[in-house]
C-alpha positions as CSV (number, residue, x, y, z in Angstrom):
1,X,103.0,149.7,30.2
2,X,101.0,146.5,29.9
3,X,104.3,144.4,29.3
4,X,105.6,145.7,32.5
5,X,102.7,145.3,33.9
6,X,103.0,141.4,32.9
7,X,106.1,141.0,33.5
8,X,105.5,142.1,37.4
9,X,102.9,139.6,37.4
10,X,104.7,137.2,36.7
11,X,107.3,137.8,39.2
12,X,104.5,137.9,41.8
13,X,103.5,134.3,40.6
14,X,107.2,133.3,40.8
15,X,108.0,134.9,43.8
16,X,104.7,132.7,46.1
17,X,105.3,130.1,44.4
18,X,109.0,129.6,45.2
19,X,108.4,130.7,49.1
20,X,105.8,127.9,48.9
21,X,108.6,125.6,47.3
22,X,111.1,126.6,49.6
23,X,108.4,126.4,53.4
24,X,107.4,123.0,52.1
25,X,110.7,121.0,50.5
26,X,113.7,123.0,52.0
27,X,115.7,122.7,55.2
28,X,114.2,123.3,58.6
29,X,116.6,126.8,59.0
30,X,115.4,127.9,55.2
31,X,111.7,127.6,56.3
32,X,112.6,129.0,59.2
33,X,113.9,132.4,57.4
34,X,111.0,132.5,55.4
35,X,108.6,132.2,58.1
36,X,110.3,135.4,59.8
37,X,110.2,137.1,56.3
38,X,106.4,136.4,55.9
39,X,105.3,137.3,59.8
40,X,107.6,139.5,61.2
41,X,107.4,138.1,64.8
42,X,109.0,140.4,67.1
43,X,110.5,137.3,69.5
44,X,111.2,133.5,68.1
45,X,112.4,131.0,70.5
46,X,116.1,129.8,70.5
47,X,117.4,127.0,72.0
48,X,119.5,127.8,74.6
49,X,121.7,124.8,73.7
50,X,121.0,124.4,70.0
51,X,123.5,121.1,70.6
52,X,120.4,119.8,72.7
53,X,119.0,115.7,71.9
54,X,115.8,115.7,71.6
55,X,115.3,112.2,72.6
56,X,116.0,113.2,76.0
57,X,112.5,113.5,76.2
58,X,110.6,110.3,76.9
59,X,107.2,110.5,75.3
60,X,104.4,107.8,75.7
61,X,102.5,109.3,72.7
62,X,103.4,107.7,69.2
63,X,103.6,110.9,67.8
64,X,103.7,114.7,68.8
65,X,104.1,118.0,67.5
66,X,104.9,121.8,69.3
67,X,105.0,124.4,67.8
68,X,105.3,128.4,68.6
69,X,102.1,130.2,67.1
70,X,103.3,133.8,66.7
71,X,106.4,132.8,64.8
72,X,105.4,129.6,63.6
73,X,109.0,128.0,64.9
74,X,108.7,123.7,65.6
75,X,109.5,123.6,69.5
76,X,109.6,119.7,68.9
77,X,108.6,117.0,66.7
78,X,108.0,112.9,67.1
79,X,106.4,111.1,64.2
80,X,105.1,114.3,63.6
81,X,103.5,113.0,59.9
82,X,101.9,109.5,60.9
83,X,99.0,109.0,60.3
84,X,96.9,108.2,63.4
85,X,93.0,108.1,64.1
86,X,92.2,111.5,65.8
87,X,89.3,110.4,68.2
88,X,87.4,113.2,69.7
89,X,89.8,116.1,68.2
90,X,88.1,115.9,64.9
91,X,85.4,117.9,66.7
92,X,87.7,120.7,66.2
93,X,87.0,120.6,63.1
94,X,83.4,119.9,63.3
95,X,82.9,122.9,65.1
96,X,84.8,125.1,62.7
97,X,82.5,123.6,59.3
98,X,79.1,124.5,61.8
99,X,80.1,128.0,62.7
100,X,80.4,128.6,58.7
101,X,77.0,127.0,58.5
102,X,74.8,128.3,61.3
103,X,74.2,131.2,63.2
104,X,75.0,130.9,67.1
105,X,70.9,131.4,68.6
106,X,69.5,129.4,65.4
107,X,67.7,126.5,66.9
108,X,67.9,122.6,65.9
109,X,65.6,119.7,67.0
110,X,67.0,116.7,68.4
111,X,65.9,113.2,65.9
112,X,67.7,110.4,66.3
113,X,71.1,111.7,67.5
114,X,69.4,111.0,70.9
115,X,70.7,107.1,70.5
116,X,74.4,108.3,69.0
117,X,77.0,105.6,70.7
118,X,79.6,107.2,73.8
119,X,79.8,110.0,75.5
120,X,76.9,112.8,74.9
121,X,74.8,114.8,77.0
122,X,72.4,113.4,76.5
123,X,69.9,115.1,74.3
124,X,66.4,114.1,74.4
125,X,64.3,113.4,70.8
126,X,62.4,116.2,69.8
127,X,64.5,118.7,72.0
128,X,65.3,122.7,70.7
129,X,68.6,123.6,70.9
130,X,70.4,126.5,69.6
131,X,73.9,125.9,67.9
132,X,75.9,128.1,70.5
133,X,74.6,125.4,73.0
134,X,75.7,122.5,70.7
135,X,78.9,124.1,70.1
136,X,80.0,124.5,73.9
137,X,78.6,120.6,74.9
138,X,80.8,119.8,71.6
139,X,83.9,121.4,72.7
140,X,83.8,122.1,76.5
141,X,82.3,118.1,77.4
142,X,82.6,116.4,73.6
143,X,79.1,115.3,73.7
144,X,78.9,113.0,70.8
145,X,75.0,113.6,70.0
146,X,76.0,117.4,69.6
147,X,78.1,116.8,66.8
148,X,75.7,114.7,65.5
149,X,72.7,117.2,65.4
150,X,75.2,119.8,63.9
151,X,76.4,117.5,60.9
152,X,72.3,116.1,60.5
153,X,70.9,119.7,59.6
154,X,73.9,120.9,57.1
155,X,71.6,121.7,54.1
156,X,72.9,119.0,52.2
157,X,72.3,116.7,55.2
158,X,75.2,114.7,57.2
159,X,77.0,113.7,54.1
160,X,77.2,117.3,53.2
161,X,78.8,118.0,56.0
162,X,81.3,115.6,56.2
163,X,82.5,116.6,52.6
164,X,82.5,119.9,54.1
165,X,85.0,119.4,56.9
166,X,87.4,117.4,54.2
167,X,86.7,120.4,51.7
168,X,87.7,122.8,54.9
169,X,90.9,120.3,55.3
170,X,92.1,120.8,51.8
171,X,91.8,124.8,51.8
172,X,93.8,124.5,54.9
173,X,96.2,122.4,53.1
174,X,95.7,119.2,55.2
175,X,97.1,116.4,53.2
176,X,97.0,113.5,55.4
177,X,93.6,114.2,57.2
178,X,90.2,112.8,56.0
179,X,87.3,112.6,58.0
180,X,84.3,110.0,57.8
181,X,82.2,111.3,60.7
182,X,82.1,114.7,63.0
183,X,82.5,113.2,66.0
184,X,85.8,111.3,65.9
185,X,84.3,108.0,66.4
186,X,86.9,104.7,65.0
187,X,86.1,104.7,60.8
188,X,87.7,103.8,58.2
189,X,88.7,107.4,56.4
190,X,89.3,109.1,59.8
191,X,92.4,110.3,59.7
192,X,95.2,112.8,60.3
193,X,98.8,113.1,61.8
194,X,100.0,115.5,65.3
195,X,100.8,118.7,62.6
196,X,97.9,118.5,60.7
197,X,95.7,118.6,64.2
198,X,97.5,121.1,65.2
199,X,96.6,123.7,62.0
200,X,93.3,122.6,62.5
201,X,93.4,124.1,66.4
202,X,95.1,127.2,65.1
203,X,92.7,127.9,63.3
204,X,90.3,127.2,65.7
205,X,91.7,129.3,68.1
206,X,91.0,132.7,65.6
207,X,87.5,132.4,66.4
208,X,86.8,134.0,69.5
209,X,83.6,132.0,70.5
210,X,85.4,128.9,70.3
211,X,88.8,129.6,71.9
212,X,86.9,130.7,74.5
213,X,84.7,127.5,74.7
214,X,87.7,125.2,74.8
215,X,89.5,127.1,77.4
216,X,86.1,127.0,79.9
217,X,86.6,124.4,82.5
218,X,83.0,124.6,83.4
219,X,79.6,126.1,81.7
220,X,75.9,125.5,82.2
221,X,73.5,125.3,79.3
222,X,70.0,125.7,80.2
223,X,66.5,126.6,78.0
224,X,64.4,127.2,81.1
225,X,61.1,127.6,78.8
226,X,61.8,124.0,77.6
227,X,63.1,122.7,81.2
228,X,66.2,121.8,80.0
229,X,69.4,122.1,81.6
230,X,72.9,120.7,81.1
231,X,76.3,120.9,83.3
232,X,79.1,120.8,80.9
233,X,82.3,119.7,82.6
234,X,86.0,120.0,80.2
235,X,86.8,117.5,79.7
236,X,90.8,118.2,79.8
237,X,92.2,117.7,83.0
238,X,94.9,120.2,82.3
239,X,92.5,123.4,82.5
240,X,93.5,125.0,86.0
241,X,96.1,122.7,86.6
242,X,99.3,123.8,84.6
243,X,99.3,127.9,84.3
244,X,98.9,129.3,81.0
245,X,97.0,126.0,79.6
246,X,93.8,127.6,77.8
247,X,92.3,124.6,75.4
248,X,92.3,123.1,73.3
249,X,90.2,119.4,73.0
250,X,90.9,115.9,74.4
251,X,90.1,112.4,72.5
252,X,90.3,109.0,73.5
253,X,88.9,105.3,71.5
254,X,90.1,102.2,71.1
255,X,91.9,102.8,68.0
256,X,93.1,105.9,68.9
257,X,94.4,106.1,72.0
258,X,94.5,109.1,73.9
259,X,94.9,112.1,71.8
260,X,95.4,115.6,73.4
261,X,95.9,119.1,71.7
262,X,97.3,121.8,74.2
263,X,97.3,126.0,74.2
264,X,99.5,127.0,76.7
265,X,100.0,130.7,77.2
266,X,103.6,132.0,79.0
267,X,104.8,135.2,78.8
268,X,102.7,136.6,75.9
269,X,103.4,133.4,73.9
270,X,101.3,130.8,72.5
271,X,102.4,127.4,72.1
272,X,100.3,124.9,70.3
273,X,101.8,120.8,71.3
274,X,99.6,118.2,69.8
275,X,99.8,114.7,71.1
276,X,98.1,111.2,69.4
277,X,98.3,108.0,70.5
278,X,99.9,108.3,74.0
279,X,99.5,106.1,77.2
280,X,99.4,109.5,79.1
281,X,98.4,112.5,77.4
282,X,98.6,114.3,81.0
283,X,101.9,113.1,81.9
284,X,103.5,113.6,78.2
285,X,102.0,116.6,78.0
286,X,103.6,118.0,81.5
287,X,106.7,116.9,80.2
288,X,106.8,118.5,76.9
289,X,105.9,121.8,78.0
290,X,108.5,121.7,81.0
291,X,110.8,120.7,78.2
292,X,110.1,123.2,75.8
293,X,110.0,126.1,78.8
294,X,113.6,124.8,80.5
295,X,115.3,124.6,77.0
296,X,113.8,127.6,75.2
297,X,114.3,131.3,75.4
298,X,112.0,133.7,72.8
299,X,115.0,136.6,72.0
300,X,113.5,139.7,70.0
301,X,115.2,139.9,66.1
């Protein structure tokens, strides 16, 4: 009995770590199969002309990724592995490290984040504010000084926090992506490529709070005991412009150029398209979801 026992162990060993093998250095079609072996999706899109040239898609953005959440199928690719500065959508991740860390009424004070560089709220030194509060200015208007407070009062400080969003990349299996701050500002070691940014916002998107954050066009944050009250606008232009657009964050520096990662929500699917470096995230992102809707059908298996 215990030989068997082994020997079906083992197997279960072989057997993840050759579907790992095959998702990660096989074909497109093979990790394709072993996607719809793993999750079972009940529809995965299909070209309608399978013949179709990409490049008849003209894209500002450097690089771009789209991909099919529910069966996990690439919709389209550009550069899809360079690796870019992520501005503003490193928040994403920020937000993800603080909901591990802090309860959502838990209350910080406000030090020096008050003089953090771009665009904040801005919070006042000495201010109370509870995380939930932090978390919506963070993802609804990407207020700077938010992320800022959030990464200052990790237990282990602000570098604790950073190593935690770079531990949090590598359980998420996030090769190219580093971070050096949480709020996306130009650094050396802030990194990542359009996939990569595009698992992070997955994963975002299984916490409730937050997917409803990033999909809020506008909310207002207010402690009236304190006499405090902020108007948080989204700051992606898409929200209520395009149907089915729900999220996810905007970024923009120097370095970076404009960086956009997009939910859009059709017909009970949810596509995930990740943009970095673009001239017009707005424009490019119009496109690519036009593209991806004209030239895709989702056919049940």
């Amino acid at each position: 009995m215990k030989k068997i026992n082994l020997l079906l162990f083992c197997l279960l060993i072989f057997s993840v770590a050759f579907s790992v093998y095959l998702y990660f250095f096989y074909p497109q079609k093979i990790k394709e199969q072993f996607v719809l072996e793993l999750y079972s999706p009940e529809e995965i899109p299909v070209l309608k002309n399978e013949f179709l040239a990409e490049n008849e898609l003209e894209l500002s953005a450097s690089s771009a990724y789209a991909l099919d959440l529910s069966s996990l199928t690439v919709l389209y690719e550009k550069n899809s592995l360079a690796k870019l500065y992520p501005a503003s959508t490193s928040k994403m991740m920020t937000a993800l490290v603080a909901a591990d860390i802090f309860k959502p009424d838990q209350e910080l004070m406000v030090t020096g984040e008050a003089s953090t560089a771009g665009n904040k709220l801005p919070l006042q030194s000495g201010q109370l504010i509870k995380v939930e509060d932090l978390l919506a200015a963070l993802m609804i208007s990407s207020a700077n000084d938010s992320a800022y407070v959030l990464a200052n009062h990790h237990p282990s400080g602000f570098t604790g926090f950073v190593e935690d969003m770079n531990l949090k990349a590598e359980e998420l299996g996030l090769l190219a992506t580093h971070f050096a701050n949480p709020a996306g500002l130009d650094e050396d070691g802030q990194i990542s490529n359009a996939r990569d940014l595009t698992v992070i916002a997955a994963t975002l998107l299984q916490n409730n709070y937050l997917k409803g954050l990033v999909a809020t066009p506008y909310k207002k944050i207010e402690n009236q005991a304190q006499g405090w009250s902020y108007d948080l606008y989204n700051s992606n232009q898409l929200l209520g412009r395009i149907q089915g657009v729900a999220g996810v964050k905007t970024g923009t520096t120097e370095l970076a150029g404009e960086v956009l990662v997009t939910l859009v929500e059709r017909g009970g699917h949810q596509i995930l398209i990740t943009l970095m470096n673009s001239r017009d995230r707005y424009q490019d992102t119009s496109r690519l979801i036009a593209w991806i809707l004209n030239n895709y059908e989702w056919k049940k298996l």
